[in-house]
C-alpha positions in Angstrom: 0.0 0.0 0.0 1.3 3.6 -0.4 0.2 6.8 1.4 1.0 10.4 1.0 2.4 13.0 3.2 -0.4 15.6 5.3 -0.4 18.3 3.5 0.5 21.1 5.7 -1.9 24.0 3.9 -1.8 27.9 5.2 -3.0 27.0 8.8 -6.6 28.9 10.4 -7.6 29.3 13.8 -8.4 25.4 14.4 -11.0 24.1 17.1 -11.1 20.5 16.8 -13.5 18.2 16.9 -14.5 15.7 20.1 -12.8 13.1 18.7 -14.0 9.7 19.8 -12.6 7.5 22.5 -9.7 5.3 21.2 -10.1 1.7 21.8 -9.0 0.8 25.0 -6.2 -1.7 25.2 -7.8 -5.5 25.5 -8.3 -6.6 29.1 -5.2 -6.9 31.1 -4.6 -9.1 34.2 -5.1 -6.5 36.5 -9.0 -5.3 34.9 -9.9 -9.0 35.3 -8.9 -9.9 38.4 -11.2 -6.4 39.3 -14.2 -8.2 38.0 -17.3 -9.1 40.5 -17.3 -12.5 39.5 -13.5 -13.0 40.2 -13.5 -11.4 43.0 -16.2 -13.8 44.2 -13.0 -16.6 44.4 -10.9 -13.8 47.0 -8.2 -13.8 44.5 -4.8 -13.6 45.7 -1.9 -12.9 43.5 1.4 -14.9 44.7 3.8 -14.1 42.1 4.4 -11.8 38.8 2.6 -8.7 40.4 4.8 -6.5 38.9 3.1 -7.6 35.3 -0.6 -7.0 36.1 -0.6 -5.1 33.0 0.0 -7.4 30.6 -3.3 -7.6 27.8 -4.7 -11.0 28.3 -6.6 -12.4 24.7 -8.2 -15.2 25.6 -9.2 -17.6 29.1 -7.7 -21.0 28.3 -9.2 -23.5 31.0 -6.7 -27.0 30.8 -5.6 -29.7 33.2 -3.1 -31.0 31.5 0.7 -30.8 32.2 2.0 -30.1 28.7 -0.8 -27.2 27.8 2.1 -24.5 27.1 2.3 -26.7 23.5 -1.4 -25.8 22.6 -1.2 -21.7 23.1 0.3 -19.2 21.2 0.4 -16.4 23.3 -1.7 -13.9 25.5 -3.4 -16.6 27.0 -5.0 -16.5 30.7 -4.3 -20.2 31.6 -7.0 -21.5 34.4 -6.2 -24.9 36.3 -6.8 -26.7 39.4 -3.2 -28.7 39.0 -5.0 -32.3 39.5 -2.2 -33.3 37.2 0.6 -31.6 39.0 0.1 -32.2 42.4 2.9 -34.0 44.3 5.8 -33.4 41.5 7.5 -30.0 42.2 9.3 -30.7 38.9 6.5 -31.1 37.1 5.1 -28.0 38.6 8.6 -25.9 38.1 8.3 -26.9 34.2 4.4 -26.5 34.2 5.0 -22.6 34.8 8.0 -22.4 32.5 6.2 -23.6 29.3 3.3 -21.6 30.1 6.3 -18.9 30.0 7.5 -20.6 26.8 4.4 -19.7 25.3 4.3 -16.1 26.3 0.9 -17.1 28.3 -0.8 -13.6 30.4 -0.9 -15.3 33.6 -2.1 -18.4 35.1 -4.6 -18.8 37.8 -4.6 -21.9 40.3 -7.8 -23.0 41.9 -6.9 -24.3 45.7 -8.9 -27.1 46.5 -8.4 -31.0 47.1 -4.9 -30.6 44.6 -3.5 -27.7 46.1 -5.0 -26.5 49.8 -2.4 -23.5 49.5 0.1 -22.3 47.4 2.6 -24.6 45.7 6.1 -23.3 46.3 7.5 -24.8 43.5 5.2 -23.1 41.0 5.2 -19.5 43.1 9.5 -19.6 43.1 9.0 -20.4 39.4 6.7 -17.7 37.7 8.6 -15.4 40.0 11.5 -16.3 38.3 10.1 -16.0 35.1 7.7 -12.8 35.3 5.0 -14.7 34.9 1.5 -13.7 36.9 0.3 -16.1 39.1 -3.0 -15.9 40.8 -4.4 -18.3 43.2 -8.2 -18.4 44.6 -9.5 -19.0 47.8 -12.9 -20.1 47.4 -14.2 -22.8 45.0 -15.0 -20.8 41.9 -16.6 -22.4 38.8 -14.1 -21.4 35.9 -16.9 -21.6 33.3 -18.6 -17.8 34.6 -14.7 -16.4 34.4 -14.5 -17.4 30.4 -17.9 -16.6 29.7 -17.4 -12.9 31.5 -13.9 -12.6 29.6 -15.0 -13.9 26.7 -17.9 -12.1 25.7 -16.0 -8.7 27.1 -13.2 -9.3 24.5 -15.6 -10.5 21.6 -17.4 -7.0 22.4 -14.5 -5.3 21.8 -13.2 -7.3 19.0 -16.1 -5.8 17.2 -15.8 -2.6 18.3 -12.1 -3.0 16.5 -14.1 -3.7 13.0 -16.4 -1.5 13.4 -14.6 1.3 14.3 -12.1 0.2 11.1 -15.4 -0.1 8.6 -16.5 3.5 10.0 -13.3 5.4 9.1 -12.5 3.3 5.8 -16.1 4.2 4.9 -15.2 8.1 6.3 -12.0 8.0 4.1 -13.5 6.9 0.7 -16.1 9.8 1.2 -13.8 12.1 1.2 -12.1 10.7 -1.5 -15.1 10.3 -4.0 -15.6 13.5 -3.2 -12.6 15.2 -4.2 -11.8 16.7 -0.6 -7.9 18.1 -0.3 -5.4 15.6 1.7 -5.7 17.9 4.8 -9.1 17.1 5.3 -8.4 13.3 4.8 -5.4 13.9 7.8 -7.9 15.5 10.0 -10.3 13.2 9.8 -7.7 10.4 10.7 -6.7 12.9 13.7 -10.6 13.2 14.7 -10.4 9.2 14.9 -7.3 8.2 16.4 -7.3 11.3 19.2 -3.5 12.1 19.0 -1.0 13.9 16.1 -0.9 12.4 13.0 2.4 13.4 11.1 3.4 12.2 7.7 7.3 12.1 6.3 9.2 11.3 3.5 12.0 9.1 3.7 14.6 11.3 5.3 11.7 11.3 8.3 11.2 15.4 7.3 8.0 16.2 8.2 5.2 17.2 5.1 2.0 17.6 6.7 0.4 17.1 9.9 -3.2 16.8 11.8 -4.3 17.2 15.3 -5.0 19.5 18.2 -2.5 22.1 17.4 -0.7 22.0 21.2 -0.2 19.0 20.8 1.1 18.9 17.2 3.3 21.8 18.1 4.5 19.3 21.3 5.7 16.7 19.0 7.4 18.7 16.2 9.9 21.1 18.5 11.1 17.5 20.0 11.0 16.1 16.3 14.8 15.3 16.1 14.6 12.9 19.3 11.9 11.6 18.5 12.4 10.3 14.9 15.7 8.9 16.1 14.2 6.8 18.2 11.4 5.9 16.1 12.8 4.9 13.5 14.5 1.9 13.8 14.3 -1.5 11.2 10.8 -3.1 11.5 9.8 -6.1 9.2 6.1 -5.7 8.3 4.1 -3.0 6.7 3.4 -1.1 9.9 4.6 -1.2 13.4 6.7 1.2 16.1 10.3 1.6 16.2 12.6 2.4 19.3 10.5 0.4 21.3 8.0 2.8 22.4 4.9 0.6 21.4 3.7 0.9 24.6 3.9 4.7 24.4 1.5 4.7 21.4 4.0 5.7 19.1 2.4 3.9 15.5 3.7 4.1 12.2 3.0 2.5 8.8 4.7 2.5 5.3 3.5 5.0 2.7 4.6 3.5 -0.8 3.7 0.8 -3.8 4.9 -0.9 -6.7 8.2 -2.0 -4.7 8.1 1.7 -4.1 8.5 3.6 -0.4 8.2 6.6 -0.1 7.2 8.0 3.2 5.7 6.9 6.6 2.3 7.7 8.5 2.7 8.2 12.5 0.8 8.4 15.1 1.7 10.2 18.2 1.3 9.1 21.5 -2.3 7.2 20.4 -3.7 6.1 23.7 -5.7 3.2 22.9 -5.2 -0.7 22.0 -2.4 -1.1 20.1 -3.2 -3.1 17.7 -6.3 -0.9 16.9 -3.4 2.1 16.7 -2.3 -0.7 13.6 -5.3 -0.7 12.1 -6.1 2.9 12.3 -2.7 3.4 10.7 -3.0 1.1 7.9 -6.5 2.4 7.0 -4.9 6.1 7.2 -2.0 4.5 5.0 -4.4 3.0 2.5 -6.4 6.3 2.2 -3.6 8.1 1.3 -2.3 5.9 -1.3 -5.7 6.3 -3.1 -6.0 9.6 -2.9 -2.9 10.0 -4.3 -3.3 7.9 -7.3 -6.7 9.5 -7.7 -5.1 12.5 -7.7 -2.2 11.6 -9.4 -0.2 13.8 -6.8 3.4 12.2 -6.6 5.8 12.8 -3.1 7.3 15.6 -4.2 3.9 17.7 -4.8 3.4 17.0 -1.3 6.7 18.5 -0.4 5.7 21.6 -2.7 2.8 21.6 -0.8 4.3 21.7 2.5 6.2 24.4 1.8 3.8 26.3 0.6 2.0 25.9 3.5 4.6 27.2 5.5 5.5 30.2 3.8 2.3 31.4 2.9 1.7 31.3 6.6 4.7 33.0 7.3 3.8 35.7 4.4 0.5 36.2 5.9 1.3 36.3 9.1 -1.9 35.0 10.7 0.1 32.8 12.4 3.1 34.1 14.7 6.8 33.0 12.8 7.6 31.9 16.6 4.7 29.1 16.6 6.1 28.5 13.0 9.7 27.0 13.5 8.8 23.9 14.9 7.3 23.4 11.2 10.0 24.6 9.6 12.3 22.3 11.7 10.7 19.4 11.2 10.4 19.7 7.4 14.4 19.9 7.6 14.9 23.8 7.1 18.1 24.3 9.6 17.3 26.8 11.8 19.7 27.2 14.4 22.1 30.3 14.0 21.5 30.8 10.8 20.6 33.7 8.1 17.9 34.1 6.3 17.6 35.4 3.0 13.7 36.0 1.3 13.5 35.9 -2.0 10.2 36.3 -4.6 10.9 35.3 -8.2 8.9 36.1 -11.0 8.3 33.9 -14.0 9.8 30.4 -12.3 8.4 27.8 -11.0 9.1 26.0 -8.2 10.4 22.6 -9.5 12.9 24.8 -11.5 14.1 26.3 -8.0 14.3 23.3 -6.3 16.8 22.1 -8.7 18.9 24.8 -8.7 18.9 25.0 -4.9 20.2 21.6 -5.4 22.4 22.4 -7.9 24.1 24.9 -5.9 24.3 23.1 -2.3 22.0 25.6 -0.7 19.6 24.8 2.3 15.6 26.3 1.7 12.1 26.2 1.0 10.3 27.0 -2.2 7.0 27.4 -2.5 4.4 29.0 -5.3 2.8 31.9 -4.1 0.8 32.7 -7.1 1.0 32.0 -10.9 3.9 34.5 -11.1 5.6 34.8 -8.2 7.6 31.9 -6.2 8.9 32.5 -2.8 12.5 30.9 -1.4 14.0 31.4 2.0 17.3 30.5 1.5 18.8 29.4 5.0 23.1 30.1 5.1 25.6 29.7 7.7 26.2 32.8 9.4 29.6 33.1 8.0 28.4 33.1 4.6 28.1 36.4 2.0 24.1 36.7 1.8 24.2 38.9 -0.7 26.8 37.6 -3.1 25.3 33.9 -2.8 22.0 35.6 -3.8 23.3 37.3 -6.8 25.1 33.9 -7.8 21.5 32.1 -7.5 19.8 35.3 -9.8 22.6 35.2 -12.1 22.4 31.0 -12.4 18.6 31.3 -13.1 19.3 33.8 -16.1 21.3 31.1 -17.2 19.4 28.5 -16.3 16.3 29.8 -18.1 17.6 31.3 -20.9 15.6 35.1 -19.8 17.8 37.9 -19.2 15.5 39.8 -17.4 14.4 37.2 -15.5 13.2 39.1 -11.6 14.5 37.9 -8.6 13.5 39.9 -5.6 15.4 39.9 -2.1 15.0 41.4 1.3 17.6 42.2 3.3 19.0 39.3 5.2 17.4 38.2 8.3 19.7 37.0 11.6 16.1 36.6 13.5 13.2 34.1 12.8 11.1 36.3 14.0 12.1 38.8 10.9 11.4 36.5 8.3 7.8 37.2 7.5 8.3 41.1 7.4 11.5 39.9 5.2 9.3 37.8 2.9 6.5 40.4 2.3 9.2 43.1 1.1 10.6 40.8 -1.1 7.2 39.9 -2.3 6.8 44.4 -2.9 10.1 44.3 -4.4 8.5 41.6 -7.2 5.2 43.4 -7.4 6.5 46.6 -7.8 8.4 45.1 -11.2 6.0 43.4 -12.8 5.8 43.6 -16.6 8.6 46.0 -16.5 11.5 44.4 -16.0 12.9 44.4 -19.4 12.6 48.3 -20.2 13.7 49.0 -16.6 17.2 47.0 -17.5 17.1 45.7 -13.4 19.7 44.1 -11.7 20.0 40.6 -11.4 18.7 40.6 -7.9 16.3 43.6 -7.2 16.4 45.4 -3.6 13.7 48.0 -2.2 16.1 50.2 -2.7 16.0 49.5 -6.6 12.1 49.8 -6.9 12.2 53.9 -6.0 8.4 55.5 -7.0 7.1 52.3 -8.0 7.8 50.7 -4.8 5.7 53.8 -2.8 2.5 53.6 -5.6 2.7 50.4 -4.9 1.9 51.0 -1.0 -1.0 53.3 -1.9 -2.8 51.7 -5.2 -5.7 51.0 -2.8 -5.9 54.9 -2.0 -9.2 56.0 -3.3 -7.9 59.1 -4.3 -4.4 58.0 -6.0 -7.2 55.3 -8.3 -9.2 58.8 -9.4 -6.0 60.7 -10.2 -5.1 57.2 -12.3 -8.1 57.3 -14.4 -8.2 60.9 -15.1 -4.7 61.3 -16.2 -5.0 58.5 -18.9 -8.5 58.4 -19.7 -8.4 58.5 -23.4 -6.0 55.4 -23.2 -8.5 52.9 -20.9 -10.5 51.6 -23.7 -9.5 48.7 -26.1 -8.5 50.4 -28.2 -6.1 52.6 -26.2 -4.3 49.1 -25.6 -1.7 49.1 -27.5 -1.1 52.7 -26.8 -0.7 52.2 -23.1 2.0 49.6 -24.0 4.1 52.2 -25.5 3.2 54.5 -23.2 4.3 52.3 -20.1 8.0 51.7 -22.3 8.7 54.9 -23.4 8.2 55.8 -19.7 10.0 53.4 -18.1 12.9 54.0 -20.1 13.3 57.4 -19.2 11.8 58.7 -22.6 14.2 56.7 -24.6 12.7 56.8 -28.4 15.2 54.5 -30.1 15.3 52.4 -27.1 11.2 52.3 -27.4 11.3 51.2 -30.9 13.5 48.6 -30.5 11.6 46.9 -28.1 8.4 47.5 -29.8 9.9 46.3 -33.1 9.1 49.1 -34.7 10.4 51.7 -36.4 11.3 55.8 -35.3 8.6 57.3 -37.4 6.1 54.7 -36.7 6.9 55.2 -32.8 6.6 59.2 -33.3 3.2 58.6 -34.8 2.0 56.4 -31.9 4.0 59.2 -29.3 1.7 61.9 -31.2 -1.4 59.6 -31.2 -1.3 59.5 -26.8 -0.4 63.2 -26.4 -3.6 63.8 -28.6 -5.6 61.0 -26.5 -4.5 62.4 -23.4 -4.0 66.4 -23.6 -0.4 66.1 -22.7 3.2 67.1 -23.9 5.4 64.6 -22.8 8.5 66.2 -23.6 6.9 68.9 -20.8 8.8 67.1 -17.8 6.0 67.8 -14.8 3.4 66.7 -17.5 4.9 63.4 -18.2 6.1 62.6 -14.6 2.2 63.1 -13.9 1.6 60.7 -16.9 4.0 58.2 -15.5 2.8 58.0 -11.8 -0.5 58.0 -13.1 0.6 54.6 -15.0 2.3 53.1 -11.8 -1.0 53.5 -10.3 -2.5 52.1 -12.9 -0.4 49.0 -13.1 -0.3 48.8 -9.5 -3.9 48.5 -9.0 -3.5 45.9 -11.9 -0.8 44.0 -11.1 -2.4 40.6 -11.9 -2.6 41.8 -15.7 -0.6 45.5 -16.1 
């Protein structure tokens, strides 16, 4: 089976659901010798107390001497040791296979046998760990396996049920197209604890859950995949030992393929329902992914988009944030940061070259024309010339000389990265669809934007939209379109004409006829310098307040 990564989406104030109670581990020793019926026989327990808690599967009533041969494990072995009595050896080895076998405990009826407690078999299941209870009064064994019984049939079928009701949850939401992050929560609603999905290098791509607790398990993520992860054999299981913490993982992968695991953190009910509730989570994912045919590395881009979008928006704080960006293997620790928003690449392009290079980051797509990377350096490295190396290997790289690639100032503080990643996002805004005619640097600063960066700031400004559609009026009609184009490169180029025409593909007198054609449109002189400086912020405006399509 295969499963995909939780996709960590921008993250929104989250109240979650009651989620049901987790199925309780199966009986133990201790919960049955608390039953009324039991209780009835003044149970007394002789040896093994410190293993009360072991799960007990079934209630195995035998007599005879070699009974450790017939079970396979789990077993709550009930006797009166008719066969046993007056053989200590027989009673020593009696205890031992029942040890053998991995048996719960075994429970010795005094009577016409045994009037009190062997010695021989209390000095051996001390030895061996092994629970031994004896009882006091004449009890008939049949109302302890019927009481067991039926208790552990009932929650047998609570297990299948319980599986049926979230593989029938799961398909739902698949049939019905719902995003990965709702498939995770729902798996969080069911088991009660984190759920966190990783690729193979155990860096974290999505999780579900009560945020606390989410946020609990990824700042101690290091430790905690370390000891998690260790060689299992089977599809799903725990690693490190900590089964009996509730620490439950399954395989995400296919077609002799892994790719990934499923975990759940800390799940507080019966283990082996923790196994169920993985592989169903497990399964899920695989067909949502083959539905969707998503592949590991979308994930990844989607888990870093998640991220920085929510450290862009800033809705949630950048402190809360860096266990995320931890876990998903961003180093963090005394590092800089350097935002960066480029225009007109995508992401699976960046990621290469970030490869490429040996540099450490995230790269996410923003929107259709801007993709955000925080590089993450050593603090003895230059930020700035590694950043003009990265612009100056995507020119290259893509083939566009005039290809944006717009940084902040570099950031020594986690805390500054949002603010560091919206100016770089200005910076790329405050560009768009005039890079070429403003002949920018390889990596554009705030510094290089100048007016366009402040129309920028007020294109929302009721009053700076009036002025916008006064000045050019006679050019906002179709077919003033081509016109404004000219307009906007002749401008931008600081009223370059041959400059203009080359980029226009056009010739001088064709350009002065169009030049003539917007002065007459708009009731301007543009050689007049105040006029055309009002033209040209009027056109900043203009594009601003259109950046999606200037």
């Amino acid at each position: 089976m295969t499963t995909v990564s939780q996709y960590w989406g921008p993250m929104e104030p989250f109240e979650p659901p009651k989620s049901p109670e987790p199925l309780r581990p199966a009986l133990t020793v201790r919960q049955v010798l608390s039953l009324e019926r039991v209780s009835a026989g003044e149970p007394e327990v002789v040896a093994g107390s410190a293993q009360l808690d072991r799960p007990v599967r079934w209630v195995h009533v035998a007599e005879a001497a070699d009974v450790g041969v017939m079970l396979s494990g789990g077993e709550m072995v009930l006797t009166t040791g008719v066969l046993l009595a007056g053989d200590e050896g027989a009673q020593a080895e009696y205890v031992r296979s029942l040890h053998r076998a991995e048996a719960a405990a075994v429970v010795l009826g005094l009577g016409r046998a045994f009037p009190a407690t062997p010695d021989a078999m209390r000095r051996a299941a001390e030895r061996c760990g092994l629970p031994m209870i004896v009882l006091h009064r004449p009890f008939p064994f049949a109302e302890l396996t019927e009481e067991v019984q039926s208790r552990l049939v009932r929650r047998k079928f609570a297990a299948v049920s319980l599986s049926e009701a979230v593989r029938t949850a799961l398909t739902g939401l698949i049939t019905a197209g719902a995003p990965l992050q709702s498939l995770l929560d729902e798996i969080a609603h069911h088991t009660g604890c984190p759920v966190v999905v990783t690729n193979l290098a155990h860096r974290v791509l999505a999780t579900a859950g009560e945020r606390s607790a989410v946020d609990d398990v990824l700042r101690d993520w290091e430790r905690i995949a370390r000891q998690a992860w260790g060689p299992h054999p089977g599809r799903s299981g725990t690693g490190g030992g900590a089964e009996g913490d509730g620490w439950i993982r399954a395989e995400l992968g296919g077609r002799g393929e892994r790719w990934g695991q499923i975990m759940l953190c800390g799940y507080r009910g019966d283990t082996a329902g923790g196994r169920m509730l993985a592989d169903r989570a497990a399964e899920a994912l695989v067909l949502h992914r083959m539905l969707g045919g998503a592949t590991a590395h979308t994930w990844e881009e989607q888990s870093a988009h998640g991220l920085l979008t929510d450290l862009v928006s800033g809705v949630v704080p950048a402190r809360q944030l860096l266990p995320r960006a931890r876990a998903a293997g961003l180093p963090v620790n005394r590092r800089t940061f350097v935002p960066l928003v480029v225009r007109d690449a995508g992401a699976s392009r960046l990621e290469r070259l970030l490869r490429l290079l040996g540099l450490s980051g995230l790269v996410a797509e923003l929107t259709d024309e801007t993709t955000a990377v925080l590089l993450s350096l050593a603090r003895d490295q230059d930020a700035e010339a590694l950043a003009a190396h990265f612009a100056a290997r995507l020119r290259t790289e893509t083939g566009e000389a005039h290809t944006v690639v717009a940084a902040a100032a570099p950031r020594i503080a986690w805390d500054d990265v949002p603010a560091g990643l919206r100016e770089a996002q200005h910076v790329a805004d405050a560009v768009a669809g005039s890079s070429a005619a403003l002949d920018l640097p390889a990596v554009v600063r705030l510094r290089d934007v100048h007016l366009r960066g402040l129309i920028r700031l007020l294109r929302d400004d009721p009053h700076v939209q009036s002025f916008a559609e006064r000045e050019l009026d006679g050019l906002l009609c179709a077919a003033g379109e081509e016109l404004l184009a000219v307009l906007r490169t002749y401008l931008a180029t600081g009223r370059n004409k041959s400059r203009t025409a080359q980029l226009h593909h056009v010739s001088r007198p064709a350009l002065y006829r169009r030049l003539e054609a917007i002065e007459s449109r708009l009731g301007v002189d543009l050689d007049d310098f105040e006029q055309a400086a009002s033209v040209h912020i009027a056109l900043l405006a203009h594009d601003a307040q259109h950046a999606g399509n200037p």
